[in-house]
C-alpha positions in Angstrom: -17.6 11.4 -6.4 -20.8 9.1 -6.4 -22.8 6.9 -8.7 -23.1 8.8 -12.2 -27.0 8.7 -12.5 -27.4 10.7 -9.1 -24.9 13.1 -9.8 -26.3 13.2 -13.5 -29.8 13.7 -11.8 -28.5 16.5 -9.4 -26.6 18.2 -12.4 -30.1 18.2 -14.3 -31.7 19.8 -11.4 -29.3 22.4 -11.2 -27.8 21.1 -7.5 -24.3 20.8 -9.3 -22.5 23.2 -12.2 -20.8 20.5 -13.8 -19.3 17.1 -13.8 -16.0 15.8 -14.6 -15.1 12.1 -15.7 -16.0 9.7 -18.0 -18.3 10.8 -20.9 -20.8 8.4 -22.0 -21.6 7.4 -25.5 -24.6 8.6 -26.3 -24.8 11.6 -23.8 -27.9 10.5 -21.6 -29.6 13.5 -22.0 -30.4 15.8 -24.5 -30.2 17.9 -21.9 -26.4 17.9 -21.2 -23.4 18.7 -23.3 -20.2 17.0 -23.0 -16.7 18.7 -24.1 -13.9 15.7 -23.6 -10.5 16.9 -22.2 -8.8 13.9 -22.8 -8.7 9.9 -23.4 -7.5 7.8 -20.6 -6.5 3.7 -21.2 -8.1 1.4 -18.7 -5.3 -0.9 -17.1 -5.2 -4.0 -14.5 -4.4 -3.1 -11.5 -3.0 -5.0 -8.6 -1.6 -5.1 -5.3 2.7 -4.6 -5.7 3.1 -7.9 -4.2 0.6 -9.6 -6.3 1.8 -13.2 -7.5 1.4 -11.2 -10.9 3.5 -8.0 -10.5 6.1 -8.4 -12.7 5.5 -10.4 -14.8 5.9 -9.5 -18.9 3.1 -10.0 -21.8 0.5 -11.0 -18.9 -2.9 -12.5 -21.3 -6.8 -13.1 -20.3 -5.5 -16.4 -19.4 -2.9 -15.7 -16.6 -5.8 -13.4 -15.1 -8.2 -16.6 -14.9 -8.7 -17.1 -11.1 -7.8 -14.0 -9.7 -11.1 -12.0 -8.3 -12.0 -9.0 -9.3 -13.1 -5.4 -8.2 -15.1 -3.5 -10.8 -17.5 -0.6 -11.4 -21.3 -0.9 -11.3 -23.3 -2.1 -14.8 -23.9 1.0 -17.0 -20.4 2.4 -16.6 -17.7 2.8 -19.4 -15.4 1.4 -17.5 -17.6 -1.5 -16.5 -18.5 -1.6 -20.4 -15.2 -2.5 -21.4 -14.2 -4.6 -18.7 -17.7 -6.7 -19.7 -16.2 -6.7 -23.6 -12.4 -7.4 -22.9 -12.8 -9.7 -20.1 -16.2 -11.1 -18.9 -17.3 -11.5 -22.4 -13.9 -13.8 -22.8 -14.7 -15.5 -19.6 -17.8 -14.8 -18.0 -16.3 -16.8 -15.1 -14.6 -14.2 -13.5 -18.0 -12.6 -12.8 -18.9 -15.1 -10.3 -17.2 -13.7 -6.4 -16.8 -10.0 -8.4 -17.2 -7.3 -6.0 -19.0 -4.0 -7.5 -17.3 -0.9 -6.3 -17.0 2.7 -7.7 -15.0 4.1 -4.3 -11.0 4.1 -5.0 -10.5 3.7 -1.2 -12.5 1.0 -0.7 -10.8 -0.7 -4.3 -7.2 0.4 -2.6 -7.9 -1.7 0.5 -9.7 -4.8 -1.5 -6.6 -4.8 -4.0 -3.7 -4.3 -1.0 -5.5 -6.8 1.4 -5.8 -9.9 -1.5 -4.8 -11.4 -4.7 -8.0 -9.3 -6.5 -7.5 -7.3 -9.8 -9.2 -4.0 -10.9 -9.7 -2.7 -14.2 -9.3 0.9 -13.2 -7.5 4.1 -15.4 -3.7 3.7 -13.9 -4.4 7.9 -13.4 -6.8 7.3 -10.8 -4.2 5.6 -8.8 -0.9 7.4 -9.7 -0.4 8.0 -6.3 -0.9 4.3 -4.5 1.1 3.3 -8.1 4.0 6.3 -7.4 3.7 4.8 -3.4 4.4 1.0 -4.0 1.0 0.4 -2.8 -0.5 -1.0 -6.2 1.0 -1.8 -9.8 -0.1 -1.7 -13.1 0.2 -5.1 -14.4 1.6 -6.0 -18.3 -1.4 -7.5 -19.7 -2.1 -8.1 -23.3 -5.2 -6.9 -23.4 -7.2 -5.2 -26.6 -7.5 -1.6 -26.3 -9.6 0.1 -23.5 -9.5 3.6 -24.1 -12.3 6.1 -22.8 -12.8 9.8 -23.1 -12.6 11.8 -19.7 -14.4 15.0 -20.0 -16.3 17.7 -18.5 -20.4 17.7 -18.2 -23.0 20.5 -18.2 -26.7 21.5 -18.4 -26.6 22.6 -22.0 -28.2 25.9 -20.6 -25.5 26.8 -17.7 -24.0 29.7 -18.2 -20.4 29.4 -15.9 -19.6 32.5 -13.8 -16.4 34.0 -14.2 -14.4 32.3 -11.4 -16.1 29.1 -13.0 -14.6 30.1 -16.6 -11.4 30.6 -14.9 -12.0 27.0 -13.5 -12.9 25.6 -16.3 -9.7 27.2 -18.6 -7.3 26.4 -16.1 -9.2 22.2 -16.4 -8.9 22.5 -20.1 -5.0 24.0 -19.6 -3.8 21.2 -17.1 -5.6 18.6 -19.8 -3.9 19.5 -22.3 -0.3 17.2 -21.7 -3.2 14.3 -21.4 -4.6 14.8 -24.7 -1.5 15.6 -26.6 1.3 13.4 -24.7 4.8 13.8 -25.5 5.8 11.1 -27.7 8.3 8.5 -26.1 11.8 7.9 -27.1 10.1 4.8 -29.4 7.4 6.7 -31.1 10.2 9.5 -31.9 12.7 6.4 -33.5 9.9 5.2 -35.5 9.1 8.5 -37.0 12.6 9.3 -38.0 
């Protein structure tokens, strides 16, 4: 876990094998291939006893005047929350805290009325806990790809192949999700 240029820079220099998260559109690098696992929805997230917990059909307006906690500039998810939200109402970038570290969000969310605009799989567990809940919003789609990164020279060792099978092998329900008892209605 860190900032995605430093970890991009070690991965260059050969300090790490591989990276795995969001993909970014173009690859930075010629350097670098990127193989995507899955797609991931970004949702906001709150506190479970947020005055907006709850609540059905949430829209951009019902959001206005809660602060926020988002990623740094230059990251997907920071990308879309700039197009979905900010661009709506660049007012809600005034008191934003920048944060990439899910502890540090967790405590910010749980200790105030903040949102985040976070992938709800990132914080299954606080969600699965009662810590934090995935509010109902109305929002246009966020969806990013989640993927793995490499040096388009590495060559993975064996137990690294096995690693990197067994990735592709848990990724699989993410990429091709069951459909829901609505999707299967609609198709028959």
């Amino acid at each position: 876990e860190g900032a995605y240029d430093d970890l991009l820079g070690r991965l260059l220099h050969g300090e790490l094998d591989m990276l795995i998260g969001a993909l970014r559109d173009p690859a930075p690098s010629p350097d670098i291939a990127q193989e995507q696992l899955f797609i991931t929805s970004i949702s906001v997230v709150a506190r479970s006893a947020h005055p907006l917990s709850g609540r059905p059909g949430l829209t951009l307006d019902d959001l206005h005047g809660y602060g926020w906690v988002v990623p740094r500039p230059g990251t997907p998810a920071r990308r879309l929350f700039d197009q979905v939200v900010a661009d709506q109402d660049p007012s809600v970038l005034r008191g934003v805290v920048e944060c990439s570290s899910q502890i540090v969000i967790r405590e910010l969310l749980t200790d105030s009325d903040r949102l985040t605009f976070i992938s709800s799989h990132q914080v299954q567990h606080e969600i699965q806990e009662g810590i934090l809940s995935v509010l109902d919003t109305q929002l246009p789609l966020t969806e990013r790809p989640i993927g793995i990164t490499t040096r388009t020279d590495w060559r993975p060792t064996p137990t690294q192949q096995l690693f990197l099978s067994m990735l592709r092998e848990l990724s699989r329900p993410l990429a091709n999700p069951a459909p829901d008892d609505d999707q299967v209605a609609a198709l028959l």
